[in-house]
Backbone of each chain as ProteinMPNN parsed JSONL, in Angstrom:
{"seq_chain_A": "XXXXXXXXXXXXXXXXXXXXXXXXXXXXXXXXXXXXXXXXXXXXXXXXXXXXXXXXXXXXXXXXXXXXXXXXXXXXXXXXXXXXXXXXXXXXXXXXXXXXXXXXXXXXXXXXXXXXXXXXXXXXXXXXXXXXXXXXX", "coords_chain_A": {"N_chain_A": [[0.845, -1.21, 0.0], [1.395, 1.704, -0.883], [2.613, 4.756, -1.275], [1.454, 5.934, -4.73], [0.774, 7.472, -6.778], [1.54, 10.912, -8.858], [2.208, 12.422, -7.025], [3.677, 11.69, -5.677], [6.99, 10.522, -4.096], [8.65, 7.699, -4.283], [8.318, 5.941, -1.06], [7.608, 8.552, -0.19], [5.705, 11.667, 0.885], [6.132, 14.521, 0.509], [4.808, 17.9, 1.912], [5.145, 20.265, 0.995], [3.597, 22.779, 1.765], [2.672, 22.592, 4.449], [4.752, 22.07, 5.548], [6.514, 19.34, 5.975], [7.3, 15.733, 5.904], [5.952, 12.571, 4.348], [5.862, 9.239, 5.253], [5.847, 6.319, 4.401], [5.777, 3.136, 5.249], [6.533, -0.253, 4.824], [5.207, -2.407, 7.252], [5.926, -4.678, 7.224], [8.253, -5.237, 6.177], [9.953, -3.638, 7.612], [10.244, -3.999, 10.909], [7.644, -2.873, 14.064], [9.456, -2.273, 16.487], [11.714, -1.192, 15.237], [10.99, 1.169, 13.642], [10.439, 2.88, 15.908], [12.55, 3.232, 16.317], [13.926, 4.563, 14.951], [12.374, 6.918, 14.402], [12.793, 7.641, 17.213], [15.58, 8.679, 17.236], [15.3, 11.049, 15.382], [13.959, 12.812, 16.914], [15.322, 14.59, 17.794], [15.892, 16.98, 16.155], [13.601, 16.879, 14.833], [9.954, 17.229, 14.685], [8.319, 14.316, 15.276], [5.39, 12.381, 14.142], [3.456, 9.319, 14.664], [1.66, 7.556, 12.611], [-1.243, 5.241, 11.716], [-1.683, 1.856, 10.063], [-0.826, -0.65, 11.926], [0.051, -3.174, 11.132], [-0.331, -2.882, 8.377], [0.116, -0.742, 6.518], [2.567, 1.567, 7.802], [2.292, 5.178, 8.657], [4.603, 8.227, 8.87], [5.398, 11.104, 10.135], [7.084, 13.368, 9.608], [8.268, 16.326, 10.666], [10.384, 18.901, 10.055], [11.871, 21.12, 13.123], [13.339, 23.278, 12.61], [12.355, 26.097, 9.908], [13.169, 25.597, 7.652], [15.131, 24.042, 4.717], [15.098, 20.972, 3.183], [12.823, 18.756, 2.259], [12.285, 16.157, 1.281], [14.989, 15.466, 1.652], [15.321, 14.368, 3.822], [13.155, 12.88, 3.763], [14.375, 11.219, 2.54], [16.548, 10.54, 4.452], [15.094, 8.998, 6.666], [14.482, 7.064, 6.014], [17.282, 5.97, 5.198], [18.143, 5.83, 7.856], [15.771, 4.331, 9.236], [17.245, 1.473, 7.397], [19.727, 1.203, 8.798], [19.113, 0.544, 11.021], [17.517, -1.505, 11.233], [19.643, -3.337, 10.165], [21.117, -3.348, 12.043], [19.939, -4.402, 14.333], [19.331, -7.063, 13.223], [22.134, -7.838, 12.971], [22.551, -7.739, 15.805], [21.1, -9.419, 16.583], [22.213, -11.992, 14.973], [24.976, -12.055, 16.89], [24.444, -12.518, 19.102], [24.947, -15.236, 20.689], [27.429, -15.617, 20.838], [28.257, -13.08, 21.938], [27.551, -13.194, 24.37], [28.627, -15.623, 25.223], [31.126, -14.391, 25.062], [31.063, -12.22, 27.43], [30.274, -14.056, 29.508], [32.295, -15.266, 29.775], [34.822, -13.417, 30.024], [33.666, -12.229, 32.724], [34.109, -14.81, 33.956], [36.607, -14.818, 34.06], [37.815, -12.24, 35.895], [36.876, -13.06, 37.846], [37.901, -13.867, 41.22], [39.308, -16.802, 42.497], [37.739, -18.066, 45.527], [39.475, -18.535, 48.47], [39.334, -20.929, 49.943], [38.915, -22.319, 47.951], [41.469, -22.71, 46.925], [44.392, -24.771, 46.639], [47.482, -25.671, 49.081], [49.384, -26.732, 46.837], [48.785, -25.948, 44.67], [49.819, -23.272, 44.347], [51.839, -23.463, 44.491], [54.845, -22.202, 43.093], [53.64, -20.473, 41.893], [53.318, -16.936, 40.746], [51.598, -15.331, 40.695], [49.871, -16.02, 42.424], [46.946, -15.704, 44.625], [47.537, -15.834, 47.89], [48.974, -15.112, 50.604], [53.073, -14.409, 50.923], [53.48, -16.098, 52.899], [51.928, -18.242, 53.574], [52.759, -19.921, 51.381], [54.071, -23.036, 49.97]], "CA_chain_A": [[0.0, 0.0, 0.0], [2.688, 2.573, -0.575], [1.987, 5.964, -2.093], [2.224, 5.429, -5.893], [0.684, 8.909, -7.274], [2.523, 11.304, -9.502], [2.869, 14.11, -6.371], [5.095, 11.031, -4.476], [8.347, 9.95, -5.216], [8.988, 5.874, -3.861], [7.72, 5.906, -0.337], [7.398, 9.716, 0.565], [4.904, 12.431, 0.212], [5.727, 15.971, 0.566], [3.96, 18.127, 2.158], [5.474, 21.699, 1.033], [2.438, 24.055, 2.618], [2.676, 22.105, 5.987], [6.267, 21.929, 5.924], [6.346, 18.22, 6.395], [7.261, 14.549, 4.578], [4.947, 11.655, 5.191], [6.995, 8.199, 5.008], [5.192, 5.296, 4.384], [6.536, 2.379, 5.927], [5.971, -1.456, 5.48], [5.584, -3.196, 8.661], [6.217, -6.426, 7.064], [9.999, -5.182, 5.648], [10.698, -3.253, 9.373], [9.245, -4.332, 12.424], [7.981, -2.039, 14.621], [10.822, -1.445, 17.145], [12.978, -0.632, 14.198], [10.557, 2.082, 13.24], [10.37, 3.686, 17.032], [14.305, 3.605, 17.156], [14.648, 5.437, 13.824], [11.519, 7.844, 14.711], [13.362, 8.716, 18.187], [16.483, 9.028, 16.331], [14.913, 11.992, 14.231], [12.95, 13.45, 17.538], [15.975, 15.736, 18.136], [15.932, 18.644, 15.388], [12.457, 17.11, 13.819], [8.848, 16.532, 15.179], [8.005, 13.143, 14.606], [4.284, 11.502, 14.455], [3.175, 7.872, 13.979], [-0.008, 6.895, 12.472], [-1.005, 3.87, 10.212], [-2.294, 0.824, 10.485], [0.263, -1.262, 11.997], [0.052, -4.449, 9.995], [-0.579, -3.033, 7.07], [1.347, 0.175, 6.763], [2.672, 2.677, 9.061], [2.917, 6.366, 8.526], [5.59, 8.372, 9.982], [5.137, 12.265, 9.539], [8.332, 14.21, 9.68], [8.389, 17.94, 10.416], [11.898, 20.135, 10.927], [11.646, 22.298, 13.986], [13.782, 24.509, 11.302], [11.452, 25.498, 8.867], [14.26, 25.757, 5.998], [15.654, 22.121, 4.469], [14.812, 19.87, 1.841], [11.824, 18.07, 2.978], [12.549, 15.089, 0.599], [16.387, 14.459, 1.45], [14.676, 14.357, 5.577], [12.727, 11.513, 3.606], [15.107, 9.515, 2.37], [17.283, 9.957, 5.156], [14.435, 8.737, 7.579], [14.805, 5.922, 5.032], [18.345, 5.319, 5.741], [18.064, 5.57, 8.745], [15.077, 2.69, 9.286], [17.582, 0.245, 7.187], [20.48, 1.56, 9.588], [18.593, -0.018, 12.856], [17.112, -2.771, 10.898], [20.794, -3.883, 9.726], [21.911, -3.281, 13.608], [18.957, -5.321, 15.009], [19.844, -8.309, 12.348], [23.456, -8.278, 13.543], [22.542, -7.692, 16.945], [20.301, -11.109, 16.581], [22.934, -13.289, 14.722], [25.839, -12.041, 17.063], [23.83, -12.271, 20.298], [25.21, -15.784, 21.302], [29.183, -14.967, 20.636], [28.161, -11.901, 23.079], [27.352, -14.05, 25.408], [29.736, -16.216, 25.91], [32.423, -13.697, 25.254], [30.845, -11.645, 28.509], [30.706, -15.081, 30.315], [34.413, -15.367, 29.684], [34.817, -12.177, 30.723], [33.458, -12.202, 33.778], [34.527, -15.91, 34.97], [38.283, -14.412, 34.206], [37.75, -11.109, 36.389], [36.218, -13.394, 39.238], [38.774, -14.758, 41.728], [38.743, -17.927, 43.36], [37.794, -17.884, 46.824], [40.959, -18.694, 49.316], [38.997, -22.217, 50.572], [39.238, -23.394, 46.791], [42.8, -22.798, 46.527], [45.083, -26.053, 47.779], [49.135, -24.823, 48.769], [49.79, -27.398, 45.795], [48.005, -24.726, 43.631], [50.305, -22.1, 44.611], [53.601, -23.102, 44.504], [55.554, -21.208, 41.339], [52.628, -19.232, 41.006], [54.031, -16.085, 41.299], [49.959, -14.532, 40.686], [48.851, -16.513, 43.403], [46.514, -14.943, 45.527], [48.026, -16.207, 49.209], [50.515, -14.276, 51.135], [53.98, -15.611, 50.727], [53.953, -16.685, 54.142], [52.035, -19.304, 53.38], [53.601, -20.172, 50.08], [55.179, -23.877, 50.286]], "C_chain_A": [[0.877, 1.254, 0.0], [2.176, 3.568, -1.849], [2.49, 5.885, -3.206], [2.149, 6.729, -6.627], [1.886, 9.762, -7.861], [3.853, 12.095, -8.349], [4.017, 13.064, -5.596], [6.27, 10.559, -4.921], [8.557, 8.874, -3.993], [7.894, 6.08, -2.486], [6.93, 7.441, 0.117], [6.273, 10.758, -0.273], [5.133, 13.467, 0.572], [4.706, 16.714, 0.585], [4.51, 19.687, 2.146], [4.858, 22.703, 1.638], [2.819, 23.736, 4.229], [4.058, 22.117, 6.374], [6.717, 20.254, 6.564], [6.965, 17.123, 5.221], [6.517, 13.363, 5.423], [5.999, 10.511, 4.472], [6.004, 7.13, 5.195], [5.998, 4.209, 4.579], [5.956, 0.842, 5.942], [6.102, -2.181, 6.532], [5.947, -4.696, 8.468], [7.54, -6.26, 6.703], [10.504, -4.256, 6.918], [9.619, -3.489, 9.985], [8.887, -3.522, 13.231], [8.804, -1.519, 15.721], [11.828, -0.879, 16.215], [12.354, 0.841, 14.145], [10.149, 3.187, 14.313], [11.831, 4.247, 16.912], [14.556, 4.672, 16.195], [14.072, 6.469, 14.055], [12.004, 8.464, 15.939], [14.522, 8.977, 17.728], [16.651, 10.757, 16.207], [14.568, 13.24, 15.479], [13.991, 14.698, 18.057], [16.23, 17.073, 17.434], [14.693, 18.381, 14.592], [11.233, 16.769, 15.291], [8.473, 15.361, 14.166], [6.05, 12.41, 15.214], [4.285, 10.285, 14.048], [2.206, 7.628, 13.699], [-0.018, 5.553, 11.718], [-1.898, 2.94, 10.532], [-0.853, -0.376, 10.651], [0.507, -3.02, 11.436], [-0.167, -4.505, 8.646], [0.169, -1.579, 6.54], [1.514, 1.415, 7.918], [3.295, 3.964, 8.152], [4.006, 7.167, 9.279], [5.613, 9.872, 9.492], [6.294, 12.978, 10.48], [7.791, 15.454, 9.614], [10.022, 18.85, 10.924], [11.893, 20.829, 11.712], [12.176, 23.37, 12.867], [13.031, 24.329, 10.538], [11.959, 25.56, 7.367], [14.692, 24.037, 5.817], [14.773, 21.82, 3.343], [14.345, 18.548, 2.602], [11.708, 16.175, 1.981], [13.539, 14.008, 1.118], [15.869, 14.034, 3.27], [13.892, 12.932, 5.45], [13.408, 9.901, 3.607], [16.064, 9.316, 3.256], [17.114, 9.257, 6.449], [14.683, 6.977, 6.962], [16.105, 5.39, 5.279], [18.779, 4.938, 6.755], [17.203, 4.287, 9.668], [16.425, 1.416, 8.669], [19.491, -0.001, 8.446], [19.941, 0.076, 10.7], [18.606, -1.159, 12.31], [18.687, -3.598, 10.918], [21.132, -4.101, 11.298], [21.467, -4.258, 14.258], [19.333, -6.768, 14.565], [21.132, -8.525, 13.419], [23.405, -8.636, 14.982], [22.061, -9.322, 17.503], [21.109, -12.29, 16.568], [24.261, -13.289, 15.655], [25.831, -12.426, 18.94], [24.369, -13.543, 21.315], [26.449, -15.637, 21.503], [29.378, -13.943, 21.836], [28.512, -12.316, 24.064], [28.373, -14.805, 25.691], [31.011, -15.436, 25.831], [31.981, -12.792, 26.381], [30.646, -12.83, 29.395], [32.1, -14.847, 30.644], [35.065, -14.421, 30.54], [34.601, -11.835, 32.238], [33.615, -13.183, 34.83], [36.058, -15.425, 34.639], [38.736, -13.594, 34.91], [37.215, -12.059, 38.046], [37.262, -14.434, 40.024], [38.608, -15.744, 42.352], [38.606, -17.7, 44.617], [38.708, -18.387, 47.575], [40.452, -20.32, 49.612], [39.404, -22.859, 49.335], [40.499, -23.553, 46.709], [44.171, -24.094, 47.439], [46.956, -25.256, 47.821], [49.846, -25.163, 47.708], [49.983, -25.908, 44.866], [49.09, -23.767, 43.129], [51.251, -21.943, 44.068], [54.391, -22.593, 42.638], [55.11, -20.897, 40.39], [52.661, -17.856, 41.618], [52.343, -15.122, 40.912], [48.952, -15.291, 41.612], [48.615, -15.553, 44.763], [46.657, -14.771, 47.352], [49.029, -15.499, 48.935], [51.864, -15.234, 50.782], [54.448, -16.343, 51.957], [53.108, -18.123, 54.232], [52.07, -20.273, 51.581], [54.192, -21.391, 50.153], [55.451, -23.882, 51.908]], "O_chain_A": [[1.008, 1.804, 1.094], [1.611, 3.306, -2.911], [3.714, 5.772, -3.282], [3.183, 7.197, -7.106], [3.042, 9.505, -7.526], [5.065, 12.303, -8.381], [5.023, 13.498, -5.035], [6.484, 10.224, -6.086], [8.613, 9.271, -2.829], [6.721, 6.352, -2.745], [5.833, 7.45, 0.675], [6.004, 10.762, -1.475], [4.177, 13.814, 1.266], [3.778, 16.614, -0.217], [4.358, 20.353, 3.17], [5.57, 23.598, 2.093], [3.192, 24.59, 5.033], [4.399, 22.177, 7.556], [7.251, 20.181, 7.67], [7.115, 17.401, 4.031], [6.464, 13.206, 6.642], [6.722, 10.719, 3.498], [5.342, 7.129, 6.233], [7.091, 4.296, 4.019], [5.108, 0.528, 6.776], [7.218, -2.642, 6.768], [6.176, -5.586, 9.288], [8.191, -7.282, 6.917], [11.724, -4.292, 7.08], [8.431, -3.283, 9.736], [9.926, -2.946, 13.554], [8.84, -0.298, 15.878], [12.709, -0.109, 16.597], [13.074, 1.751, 14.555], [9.631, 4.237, 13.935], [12.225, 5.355, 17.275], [15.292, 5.614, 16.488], [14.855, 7.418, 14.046], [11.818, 9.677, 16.042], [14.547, 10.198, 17.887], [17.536, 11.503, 16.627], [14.805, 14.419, 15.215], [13.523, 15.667, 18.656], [16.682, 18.071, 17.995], [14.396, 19.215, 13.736], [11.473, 16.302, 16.404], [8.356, 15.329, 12.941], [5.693, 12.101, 16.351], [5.024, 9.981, 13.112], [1.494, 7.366, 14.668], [0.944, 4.95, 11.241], [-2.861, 3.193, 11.256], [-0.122, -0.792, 9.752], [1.492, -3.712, 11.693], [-0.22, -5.474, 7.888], [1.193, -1.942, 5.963], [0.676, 1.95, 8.644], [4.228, 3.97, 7.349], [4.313, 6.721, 10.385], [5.876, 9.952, 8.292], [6.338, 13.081, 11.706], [6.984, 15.78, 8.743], [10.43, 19.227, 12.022], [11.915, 21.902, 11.111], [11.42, 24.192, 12.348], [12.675, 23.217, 10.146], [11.346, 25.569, 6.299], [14.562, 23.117, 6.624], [13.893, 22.491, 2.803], [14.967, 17.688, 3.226], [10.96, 15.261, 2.327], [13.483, 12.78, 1.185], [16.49, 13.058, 3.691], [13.821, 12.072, 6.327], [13.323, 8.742, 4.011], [16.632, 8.224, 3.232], [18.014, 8.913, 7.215], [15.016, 5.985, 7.611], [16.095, 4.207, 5.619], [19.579, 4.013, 6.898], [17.716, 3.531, 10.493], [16.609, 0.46, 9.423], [20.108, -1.036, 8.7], [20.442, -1.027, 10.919], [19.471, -1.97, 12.638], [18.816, -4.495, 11.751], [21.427, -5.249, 11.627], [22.238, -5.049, 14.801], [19.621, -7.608, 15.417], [21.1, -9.217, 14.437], [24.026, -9.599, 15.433], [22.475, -10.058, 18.399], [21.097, -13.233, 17.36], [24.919, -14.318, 15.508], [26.765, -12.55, 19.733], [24.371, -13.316, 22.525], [26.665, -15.476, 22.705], [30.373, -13.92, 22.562], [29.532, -12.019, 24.686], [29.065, -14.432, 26.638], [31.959, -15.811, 26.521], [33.019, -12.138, 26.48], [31.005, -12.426, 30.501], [32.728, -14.353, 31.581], [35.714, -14.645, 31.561], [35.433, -11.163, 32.847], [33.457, -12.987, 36.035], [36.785, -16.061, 35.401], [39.962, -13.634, 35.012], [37.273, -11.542, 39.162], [37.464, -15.578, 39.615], [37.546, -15.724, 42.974], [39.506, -16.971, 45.034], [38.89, -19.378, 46.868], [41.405, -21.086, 49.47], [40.145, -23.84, 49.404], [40.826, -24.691, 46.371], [44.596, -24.065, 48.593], [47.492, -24.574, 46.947], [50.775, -24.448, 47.333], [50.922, -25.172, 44.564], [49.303, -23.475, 41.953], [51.692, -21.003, 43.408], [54.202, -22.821, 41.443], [55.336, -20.834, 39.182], [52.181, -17.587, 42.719], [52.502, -13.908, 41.043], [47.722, -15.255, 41.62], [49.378, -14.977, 45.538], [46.095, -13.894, 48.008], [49.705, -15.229, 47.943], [51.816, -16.422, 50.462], [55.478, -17.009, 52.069], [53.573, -19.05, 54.895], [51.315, -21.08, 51.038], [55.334, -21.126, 50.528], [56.37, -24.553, 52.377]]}, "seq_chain_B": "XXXXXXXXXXXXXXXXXXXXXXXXXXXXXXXXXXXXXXXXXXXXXXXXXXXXXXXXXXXXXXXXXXXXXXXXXXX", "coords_chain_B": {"N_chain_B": [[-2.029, 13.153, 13.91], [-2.804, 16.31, 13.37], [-5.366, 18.473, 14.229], [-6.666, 21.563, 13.397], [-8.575, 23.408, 15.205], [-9.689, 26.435, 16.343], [-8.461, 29.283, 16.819], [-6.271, 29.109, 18.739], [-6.312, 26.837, 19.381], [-6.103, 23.424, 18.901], [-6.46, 19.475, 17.641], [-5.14, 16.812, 18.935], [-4.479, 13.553, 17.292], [-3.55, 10.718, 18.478], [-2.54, 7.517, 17.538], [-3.885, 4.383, 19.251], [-2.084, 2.113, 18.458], [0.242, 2.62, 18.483], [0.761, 4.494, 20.413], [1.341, 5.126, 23.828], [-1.162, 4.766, 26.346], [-0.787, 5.353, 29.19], [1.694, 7.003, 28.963], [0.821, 9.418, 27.468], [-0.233, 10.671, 28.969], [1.235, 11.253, 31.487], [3.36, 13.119, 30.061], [1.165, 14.948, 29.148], [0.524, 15.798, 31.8], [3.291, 16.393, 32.64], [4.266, 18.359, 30.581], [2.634, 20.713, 31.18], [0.977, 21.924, 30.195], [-2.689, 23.115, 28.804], [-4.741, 21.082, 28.635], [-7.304, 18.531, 27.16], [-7.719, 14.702, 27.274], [-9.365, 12.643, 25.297], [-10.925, 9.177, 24.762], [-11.171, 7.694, 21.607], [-13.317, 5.08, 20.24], [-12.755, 4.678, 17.342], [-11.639, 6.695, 16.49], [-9.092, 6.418, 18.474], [-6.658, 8.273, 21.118], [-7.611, 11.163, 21.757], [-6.627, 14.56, 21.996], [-6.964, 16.992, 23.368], [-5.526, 20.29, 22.857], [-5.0, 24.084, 24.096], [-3.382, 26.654, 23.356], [-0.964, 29.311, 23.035], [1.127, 28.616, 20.689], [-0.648, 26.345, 19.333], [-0.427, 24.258, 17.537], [2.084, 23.855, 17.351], [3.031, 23.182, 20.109], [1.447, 20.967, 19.974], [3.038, 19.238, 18.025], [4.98, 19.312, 20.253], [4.431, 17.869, 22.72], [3.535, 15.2, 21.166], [6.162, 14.331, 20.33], [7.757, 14.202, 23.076], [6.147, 12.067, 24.002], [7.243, 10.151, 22.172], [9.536, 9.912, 23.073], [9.411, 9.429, 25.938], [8.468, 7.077, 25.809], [10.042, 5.608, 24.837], [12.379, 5.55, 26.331], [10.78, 4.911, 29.009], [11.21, 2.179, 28.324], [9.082, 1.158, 27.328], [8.55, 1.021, 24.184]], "CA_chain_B": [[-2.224, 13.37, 13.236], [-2.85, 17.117, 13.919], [-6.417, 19.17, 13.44], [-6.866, 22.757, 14.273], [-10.062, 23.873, 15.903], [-9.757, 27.414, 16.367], [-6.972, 30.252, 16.621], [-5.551, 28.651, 19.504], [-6.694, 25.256, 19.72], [-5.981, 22.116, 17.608], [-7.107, 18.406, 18.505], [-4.027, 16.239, 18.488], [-4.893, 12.295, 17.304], [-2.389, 9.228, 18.796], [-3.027, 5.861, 17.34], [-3.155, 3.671, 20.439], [-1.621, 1.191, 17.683], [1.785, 3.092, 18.067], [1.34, 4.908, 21.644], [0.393, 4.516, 25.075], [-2.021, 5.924, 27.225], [-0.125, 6.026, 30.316], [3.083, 8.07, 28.91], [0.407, 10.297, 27.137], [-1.129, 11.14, 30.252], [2.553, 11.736, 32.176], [3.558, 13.723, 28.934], [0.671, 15.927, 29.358], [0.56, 16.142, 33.087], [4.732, 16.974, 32.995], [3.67, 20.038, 29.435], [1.784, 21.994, 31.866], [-0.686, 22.742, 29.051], [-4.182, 23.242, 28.691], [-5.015, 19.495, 27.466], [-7.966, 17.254, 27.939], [-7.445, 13.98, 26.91], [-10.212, 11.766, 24.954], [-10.706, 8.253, 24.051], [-12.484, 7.195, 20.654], [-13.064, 3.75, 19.854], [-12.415, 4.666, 16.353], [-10.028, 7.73, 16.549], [-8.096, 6.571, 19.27], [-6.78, 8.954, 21.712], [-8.04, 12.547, 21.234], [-5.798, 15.401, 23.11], [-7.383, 18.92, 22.262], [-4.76, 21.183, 23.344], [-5.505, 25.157, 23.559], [-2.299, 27.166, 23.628], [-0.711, 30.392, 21.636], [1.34, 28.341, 19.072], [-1.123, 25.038, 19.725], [-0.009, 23.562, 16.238], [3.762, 23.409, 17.801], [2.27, 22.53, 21.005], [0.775, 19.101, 20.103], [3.962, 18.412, 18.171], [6.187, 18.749, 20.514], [3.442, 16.486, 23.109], [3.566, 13.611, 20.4], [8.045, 14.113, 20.437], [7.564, 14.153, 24.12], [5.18, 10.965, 24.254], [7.646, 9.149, 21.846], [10.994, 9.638, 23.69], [9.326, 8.959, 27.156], [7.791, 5.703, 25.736], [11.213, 5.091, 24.268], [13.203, 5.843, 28.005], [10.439, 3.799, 29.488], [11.183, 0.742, 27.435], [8.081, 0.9, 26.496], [8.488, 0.285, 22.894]], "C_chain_B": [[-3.144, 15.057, 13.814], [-4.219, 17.944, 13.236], [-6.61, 20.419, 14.164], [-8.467, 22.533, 14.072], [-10.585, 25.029, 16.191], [-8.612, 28.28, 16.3], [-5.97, 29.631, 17.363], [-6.06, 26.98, 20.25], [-6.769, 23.988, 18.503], [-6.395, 20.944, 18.537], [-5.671, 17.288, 17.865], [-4.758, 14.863, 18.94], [-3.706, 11.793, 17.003], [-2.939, 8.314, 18.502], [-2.688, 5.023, 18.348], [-2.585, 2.338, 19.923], [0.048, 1.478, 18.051], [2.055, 3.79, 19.829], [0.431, 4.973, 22.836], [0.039, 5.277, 26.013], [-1.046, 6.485, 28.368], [0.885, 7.488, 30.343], [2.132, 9.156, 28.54], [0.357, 11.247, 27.965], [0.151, 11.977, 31.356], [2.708, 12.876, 31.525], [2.784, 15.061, 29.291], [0.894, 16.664, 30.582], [2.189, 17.091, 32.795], [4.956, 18.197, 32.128], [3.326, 21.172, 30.243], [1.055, 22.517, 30.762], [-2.218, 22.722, 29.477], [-4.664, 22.247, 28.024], [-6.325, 18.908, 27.937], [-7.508, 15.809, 26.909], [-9.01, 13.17, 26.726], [-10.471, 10.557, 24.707], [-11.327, 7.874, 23.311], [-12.32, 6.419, 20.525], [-12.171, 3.989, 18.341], [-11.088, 5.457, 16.214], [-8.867, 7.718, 17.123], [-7.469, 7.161, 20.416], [-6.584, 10.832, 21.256], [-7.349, 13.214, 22.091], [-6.827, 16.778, 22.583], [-6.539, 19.568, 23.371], [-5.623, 22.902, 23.137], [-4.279, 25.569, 24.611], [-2.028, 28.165, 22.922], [-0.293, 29.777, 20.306], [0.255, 26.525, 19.726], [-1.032, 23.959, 18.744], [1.19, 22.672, 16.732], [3.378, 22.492, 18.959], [2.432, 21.044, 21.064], [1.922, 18.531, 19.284], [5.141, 17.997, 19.073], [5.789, 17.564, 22.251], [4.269, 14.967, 22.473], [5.436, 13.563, 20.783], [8.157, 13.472, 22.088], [6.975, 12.916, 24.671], [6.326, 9.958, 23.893], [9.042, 9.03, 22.568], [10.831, 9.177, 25.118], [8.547, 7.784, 26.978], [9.328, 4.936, 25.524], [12.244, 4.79, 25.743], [12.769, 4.984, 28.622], [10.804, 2.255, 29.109], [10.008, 0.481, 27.057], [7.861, -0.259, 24.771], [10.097, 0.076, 22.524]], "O_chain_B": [[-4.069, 14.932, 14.617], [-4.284, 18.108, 12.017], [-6.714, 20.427, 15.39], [-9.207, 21.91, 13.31], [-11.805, 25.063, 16.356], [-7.696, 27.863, 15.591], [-4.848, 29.523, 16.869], [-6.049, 26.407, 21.34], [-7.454, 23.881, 17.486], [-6.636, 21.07, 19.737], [-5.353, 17.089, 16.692], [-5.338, 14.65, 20.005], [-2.966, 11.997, 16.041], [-3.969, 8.054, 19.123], [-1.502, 4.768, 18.557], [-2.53, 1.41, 20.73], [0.922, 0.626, 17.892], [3.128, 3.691, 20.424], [-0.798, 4.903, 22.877], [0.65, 6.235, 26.486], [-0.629, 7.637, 28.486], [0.948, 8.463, 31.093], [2.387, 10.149, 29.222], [0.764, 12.402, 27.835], [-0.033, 13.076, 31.88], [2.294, 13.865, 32.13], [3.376, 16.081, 29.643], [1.321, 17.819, 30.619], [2.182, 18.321, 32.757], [5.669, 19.091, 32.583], [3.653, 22.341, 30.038], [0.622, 23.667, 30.688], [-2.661, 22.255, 30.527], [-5.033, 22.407, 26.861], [-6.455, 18.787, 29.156], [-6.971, 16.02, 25.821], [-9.764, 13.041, 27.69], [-9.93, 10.625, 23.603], [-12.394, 7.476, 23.779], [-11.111, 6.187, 20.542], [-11.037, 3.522, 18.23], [-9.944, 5.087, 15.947], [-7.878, 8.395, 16.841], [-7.729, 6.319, 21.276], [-5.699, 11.444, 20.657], [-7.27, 12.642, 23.178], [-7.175, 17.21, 21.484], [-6.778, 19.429, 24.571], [-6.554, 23.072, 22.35], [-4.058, 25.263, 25.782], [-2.766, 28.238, 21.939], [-0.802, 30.011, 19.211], [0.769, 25.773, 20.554], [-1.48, 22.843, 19.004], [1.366, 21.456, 16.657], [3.385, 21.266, 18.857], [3.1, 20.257, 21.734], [2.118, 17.344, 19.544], [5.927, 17.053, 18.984], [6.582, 16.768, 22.755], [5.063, 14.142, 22.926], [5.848, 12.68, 21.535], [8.613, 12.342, 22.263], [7.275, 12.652, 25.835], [6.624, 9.071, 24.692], [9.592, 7.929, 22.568], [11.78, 8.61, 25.659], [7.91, 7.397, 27.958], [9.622, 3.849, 26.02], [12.729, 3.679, 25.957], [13.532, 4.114, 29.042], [10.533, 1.311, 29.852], [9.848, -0.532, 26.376], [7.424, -1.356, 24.424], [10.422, -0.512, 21.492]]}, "name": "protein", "num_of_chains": 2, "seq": "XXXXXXXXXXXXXXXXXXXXXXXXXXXXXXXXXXXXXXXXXXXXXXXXXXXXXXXXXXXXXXXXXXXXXXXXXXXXXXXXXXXXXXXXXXXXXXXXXXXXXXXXXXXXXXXXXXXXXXXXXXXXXXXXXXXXXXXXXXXXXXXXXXXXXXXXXXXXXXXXXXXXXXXXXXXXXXXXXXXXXXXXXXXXXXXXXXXXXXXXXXXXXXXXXXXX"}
């Protein structure tokens, strides 16, 4: 359902009088957390609305607090910005177990043994062992 | 989706598809505006603001709604 009309160009519709671009958005090619992250993204030098129908498309109405700019390139860079997250989210997905065990790792290497586990065997001509050297051997 | 109503009053419509009552309601409360808040089955939630610029107003509400839904973890 994506604006096909002459006045739009791919997804976007300018809205020159209002000072605005409307972004049509399939929810089936971004999900909607993608399309919050990119919409707060934006919420710092633009006003951002959401309308739509969220399973079937979502609007996303851009305005510039500045009312100077090129209400198009605000389109497509709302646009680059959606495949931005999306791409991040993907990676974030396939990289999510690697994470994990590399912050396991991480944190069983940072965690010392407690003094009861340690036998004097352990110790001896371990010059990073955590016992005094008084009882060392 | 933003409708004026008079010189100083517009009626700002949230799809409760995209945002949520509670933050609205914070949002407004923390604006200090002149808001009531509506709910239509069909329309969703209705705000009618009445302010000097009440256009700017209700956008910067909705900005306001989406970064404290966003903070919340909301969405």
């Amino acid at each position: 359902m994506y604006l096909q009309d002459e006045s739009h160009k791919s997804n976007l519709q300018v809205d020159q009088e209002q000072g605005r671009v409307m972004v049509s958005i399939n929810p089936q090619m971004y999900p909607l957390d993608v399309i919050y992250s990119a919409a707060y993204s934006f919420t710092n030098k633009n006003y951002v609305l959401i309308d739509g129908e969220k399973d079937i498309e979502v609007i996303v109405e851009i305005k510039p607090m500045a009312s100077s700019g090129d209400l198009e390139a605000l389109g497509r860079e709302f646009n680059n910005t959606l495949l931005r997250h999306q791409i991040y989210n993907q990676k974030s997905k396939e990289n999510a177990p690697i994470r994990q065990v590399l912050l396991y790792r991480a944190l069983l290497t940072n965690s010392p043994p407690s003094p009861e586990d340690i036998t004097i065997e352990d110790t001896i001509g371990n010059p990073a062992s955590p016992l005094p050297p008084s009882r060392k051997g | 989706m933003i409708k004026k109503e008079g010189e100083d009053t517009v009626k700002l419509y949230l799809n409760p598809d995209f945002y949520d009552i509670e933050t609205i309601r914070e949002s407004v409360e923390s604006g200090r505006l002149d808001c009531t808040i509506d709910i239509d089955i069909k329309e969703g939630y209705i705000i009618r603001i009445t302010a000097k610029n009440a256009t700017i107003e209700a956008y910067k509400l909705a900005n306001r709604v989406l970064v404290e839904m966003k903070i919340k973890g909301v969405v």
